[in-house]
C-alpha positions as CSV (number, residue, x, y, z in Angstrom):
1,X,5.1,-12.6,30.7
2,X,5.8,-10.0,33.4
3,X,5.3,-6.3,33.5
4,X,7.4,-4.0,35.1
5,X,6.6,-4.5,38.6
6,X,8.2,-8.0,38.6
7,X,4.7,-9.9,39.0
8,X,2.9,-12.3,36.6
9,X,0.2,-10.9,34.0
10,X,-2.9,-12.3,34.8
11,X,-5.2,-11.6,32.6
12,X,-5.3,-10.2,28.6
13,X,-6.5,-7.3,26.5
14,X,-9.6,-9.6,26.0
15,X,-11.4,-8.3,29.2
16,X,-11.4,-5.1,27.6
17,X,-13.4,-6.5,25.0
18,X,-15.3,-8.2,27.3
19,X,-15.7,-5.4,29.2
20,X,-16.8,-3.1,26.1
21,X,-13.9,-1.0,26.9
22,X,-12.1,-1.9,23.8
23,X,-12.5,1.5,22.5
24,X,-9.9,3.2,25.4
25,X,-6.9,4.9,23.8
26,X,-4.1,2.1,23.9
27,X,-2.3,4.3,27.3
28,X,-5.6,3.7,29.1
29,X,-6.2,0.4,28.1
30,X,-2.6,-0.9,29.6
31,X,-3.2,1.1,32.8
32,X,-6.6,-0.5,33.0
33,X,-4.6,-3.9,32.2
34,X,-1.8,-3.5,34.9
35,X,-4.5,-1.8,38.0
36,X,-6.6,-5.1,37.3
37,X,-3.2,-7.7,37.2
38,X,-2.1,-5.7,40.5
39,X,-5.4,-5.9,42.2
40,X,-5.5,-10.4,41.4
41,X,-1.9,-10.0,42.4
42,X,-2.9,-8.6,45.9
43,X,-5.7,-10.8,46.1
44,X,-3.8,-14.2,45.5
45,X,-1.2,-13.0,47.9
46,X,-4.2,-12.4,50.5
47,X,-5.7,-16.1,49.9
48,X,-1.9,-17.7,49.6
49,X,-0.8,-15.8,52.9
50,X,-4.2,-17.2,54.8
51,X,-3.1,-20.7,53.9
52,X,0.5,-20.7,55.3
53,X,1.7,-21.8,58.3
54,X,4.5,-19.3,59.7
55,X,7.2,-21.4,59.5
56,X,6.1,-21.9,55.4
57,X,5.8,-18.5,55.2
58,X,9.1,-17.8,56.9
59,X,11.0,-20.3,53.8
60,X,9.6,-18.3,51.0
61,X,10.2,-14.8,52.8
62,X,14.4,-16.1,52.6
63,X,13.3,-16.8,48.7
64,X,12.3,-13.0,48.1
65,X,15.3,-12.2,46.2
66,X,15.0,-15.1,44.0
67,X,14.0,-15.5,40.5
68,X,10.4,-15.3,40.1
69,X,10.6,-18.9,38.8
70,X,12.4,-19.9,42.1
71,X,9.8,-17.9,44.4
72,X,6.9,-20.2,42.0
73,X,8.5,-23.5,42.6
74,X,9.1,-23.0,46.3
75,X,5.3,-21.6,47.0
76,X,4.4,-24.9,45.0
77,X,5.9,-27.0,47.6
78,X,3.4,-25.7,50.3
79,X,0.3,-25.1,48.2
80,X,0.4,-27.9,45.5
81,X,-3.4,-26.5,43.7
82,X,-1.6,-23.2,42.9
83,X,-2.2,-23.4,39.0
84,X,-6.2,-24.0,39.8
85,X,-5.8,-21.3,42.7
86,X,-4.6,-18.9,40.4
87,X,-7.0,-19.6,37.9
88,X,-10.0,-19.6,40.5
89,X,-9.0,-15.9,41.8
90,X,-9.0,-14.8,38.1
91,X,-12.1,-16.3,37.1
92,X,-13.3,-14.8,40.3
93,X,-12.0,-11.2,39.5
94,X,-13.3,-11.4,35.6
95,X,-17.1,-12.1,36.5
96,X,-16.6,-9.5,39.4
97,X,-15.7,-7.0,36.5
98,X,-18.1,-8.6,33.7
99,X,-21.3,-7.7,37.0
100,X,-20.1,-4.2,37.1
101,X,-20.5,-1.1,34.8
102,X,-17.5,0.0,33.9
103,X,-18.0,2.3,31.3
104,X,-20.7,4.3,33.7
105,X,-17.5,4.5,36.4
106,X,-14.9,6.0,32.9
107,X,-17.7,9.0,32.1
């Protein structure tokens, strides 16, 4: 699933439970949702851009205009752990959340 910026969902409506922010109106819950999928989003691209060598990078900046699924399969050629990188930066991102107080920062 995708949202409308053309980049993967990350994570669910379950860290809002989580999070004891399941009581946000539904508009502020999915703004919540897409802020936290962009910010893993920029953070993958960080930790994915650190581990390619220009020339890599170079092959997947001719792919930008390709399917998402095309863009996936290509950046799987040069960083085969994807899946478990992915998972790792969101694990990462949920107990960063699950440490803070949200709720103090929504008052």
């Amino acid at each position: 699933m995708t949202n409308q910026k053309n980049r993967p969902n990350y994570i669910t409506g379950n860290i809002l439970v989580d999070l004891g922010l399941a009581n946000l109106e539904e508009k502020k819950k999915l703004a919540l949702l897409d802020k936290m999928d962009d910010l893993i989003h920029k953070r993958l691209l960080l930790r994915i851009n650190s581990m390619l060598t220009d020339e890599q990078a170079a092959v997947l900046e001719k792919k930008a205009d390709n399917s998402q699924a095309e863009q996936l399969a290509a950046l799987s050629q040069f960083i085969p752990n994807l899946t478990e990188l992915i998972l790792t930066e969101v694990k990462s991102f949920k107990e960063e959340m699950l440490g803070m107080n949200l709720n103090a920062l929504l008052d």
